[in-house]
C-alpha positions in Angstrom: 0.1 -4.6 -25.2 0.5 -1.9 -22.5 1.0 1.5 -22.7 4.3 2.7 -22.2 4.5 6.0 -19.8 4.7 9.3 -22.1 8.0 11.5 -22.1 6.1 13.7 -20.1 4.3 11.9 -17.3 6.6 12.1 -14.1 7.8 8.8 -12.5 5.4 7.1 -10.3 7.6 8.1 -6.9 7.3 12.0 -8.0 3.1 11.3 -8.1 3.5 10.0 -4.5 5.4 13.0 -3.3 3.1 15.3 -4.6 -0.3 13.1 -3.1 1.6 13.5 0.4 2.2 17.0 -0.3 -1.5 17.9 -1.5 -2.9 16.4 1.2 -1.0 17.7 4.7 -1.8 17.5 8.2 -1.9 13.9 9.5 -3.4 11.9 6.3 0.1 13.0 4.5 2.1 12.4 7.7 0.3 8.9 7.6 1.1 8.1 4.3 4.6 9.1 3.8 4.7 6.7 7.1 3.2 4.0 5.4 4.9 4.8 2.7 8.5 4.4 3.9 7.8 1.2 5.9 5.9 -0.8 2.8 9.9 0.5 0.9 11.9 -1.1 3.8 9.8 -4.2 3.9 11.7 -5.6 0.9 13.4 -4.0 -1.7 12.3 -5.6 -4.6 9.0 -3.6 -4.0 8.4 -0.6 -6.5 6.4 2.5 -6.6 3.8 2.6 -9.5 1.2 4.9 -9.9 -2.9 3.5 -10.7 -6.2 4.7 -10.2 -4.7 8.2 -9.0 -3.3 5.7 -6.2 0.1 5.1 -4.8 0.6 1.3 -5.3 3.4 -1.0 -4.1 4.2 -4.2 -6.4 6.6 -7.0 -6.4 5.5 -9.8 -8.5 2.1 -8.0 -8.4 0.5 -5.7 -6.5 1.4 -6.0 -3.2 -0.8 -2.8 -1.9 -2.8 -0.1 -2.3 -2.6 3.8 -0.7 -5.6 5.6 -0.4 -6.5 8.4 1.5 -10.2 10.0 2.2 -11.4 12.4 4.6 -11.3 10.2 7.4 -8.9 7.6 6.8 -5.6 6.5 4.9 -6.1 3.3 3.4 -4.1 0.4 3.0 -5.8 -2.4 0.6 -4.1 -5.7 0.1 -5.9 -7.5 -3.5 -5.0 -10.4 -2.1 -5.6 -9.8 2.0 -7.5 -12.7 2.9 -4.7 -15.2 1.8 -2.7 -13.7 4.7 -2.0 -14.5 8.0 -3.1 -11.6 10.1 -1.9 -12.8 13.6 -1.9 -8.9 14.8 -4.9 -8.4 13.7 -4.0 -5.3 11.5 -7.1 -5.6 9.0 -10.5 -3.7 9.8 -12.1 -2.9 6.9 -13.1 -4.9 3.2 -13.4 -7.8 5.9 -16.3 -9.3 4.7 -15.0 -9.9 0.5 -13.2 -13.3 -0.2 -10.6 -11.5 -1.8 -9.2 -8.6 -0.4 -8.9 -6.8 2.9 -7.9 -3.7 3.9 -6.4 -1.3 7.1 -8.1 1.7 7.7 -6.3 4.1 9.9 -7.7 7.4 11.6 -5.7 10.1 12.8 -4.0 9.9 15.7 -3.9 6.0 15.2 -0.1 4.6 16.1 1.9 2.2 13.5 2.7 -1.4 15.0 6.0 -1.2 12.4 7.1 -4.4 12.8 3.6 -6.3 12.3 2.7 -3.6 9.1 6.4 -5.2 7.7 5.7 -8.5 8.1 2.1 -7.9 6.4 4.0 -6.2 3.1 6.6 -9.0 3.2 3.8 -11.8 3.6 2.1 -10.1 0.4 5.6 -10.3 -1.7 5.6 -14.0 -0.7 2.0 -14.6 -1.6 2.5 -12.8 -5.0 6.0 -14.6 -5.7 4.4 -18.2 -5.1 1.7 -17.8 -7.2 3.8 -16.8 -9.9 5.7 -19.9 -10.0 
């Protein structure tokens, strides 16, 4: 049985505002980024809040958003069932599970590839579950 969220524990979407907001500077510019293209990828994905993370889920957890002192992360549980044909993944490559994208400041978003990723990882998660 899980827990359901306390009265008092904000919604998961608040938590991800105020992550962006704490961080600043480029690593909250890049997530709010990554944020709003993972929403527009499909909208049956929703905002949950794990592991002091941002995570996206439709039919199971589609991604991860992390950010550290160098990099915003982006890991996919289930990365190495997708087809990568931008080539988008550079980090967690050598697991036989997951994969990740690690981007660095100043690094530009290929929006249309990133989309295509998110909306590859709803599909992967909606096929298993049937």
């Amino acid at each position: 049985m899980s827990k359901s969220p306390s009265a008092n524990t904000p919604p998961a979407s608040a938590l991800i505002d105020e992550r962006i907001a704490s961080l600043g500077g480029w690593r909250g510019q890049m997530l709010a980024a990554l944020r709003a293209l993972v929403l527009e990828a499909d909208p049956g994905i929703v905002e949950e809040w794990k592991w002091s993370n941002p995570v996206w889920s439709c039919d199971g957890i589609v991604c991860t958003g992390e950010a550290y002192k160098s990099v915003v992360k982006m890991t996919f549980p289930r990365g190495a069932a997708l087809a990568d044909p931008a080539g988008l993944f550079n980090s967690s490559l050598d697991g036989n599970v997951r994969r990740a994208i690690d981007f660095r400041e100043g690094d530009r978003l290929d929006e249309a590839a990133l989309k295509a990723l998110f909306r590859a990882a709803v599909a992967l998660n909606q096929a298993a579950g049937k």
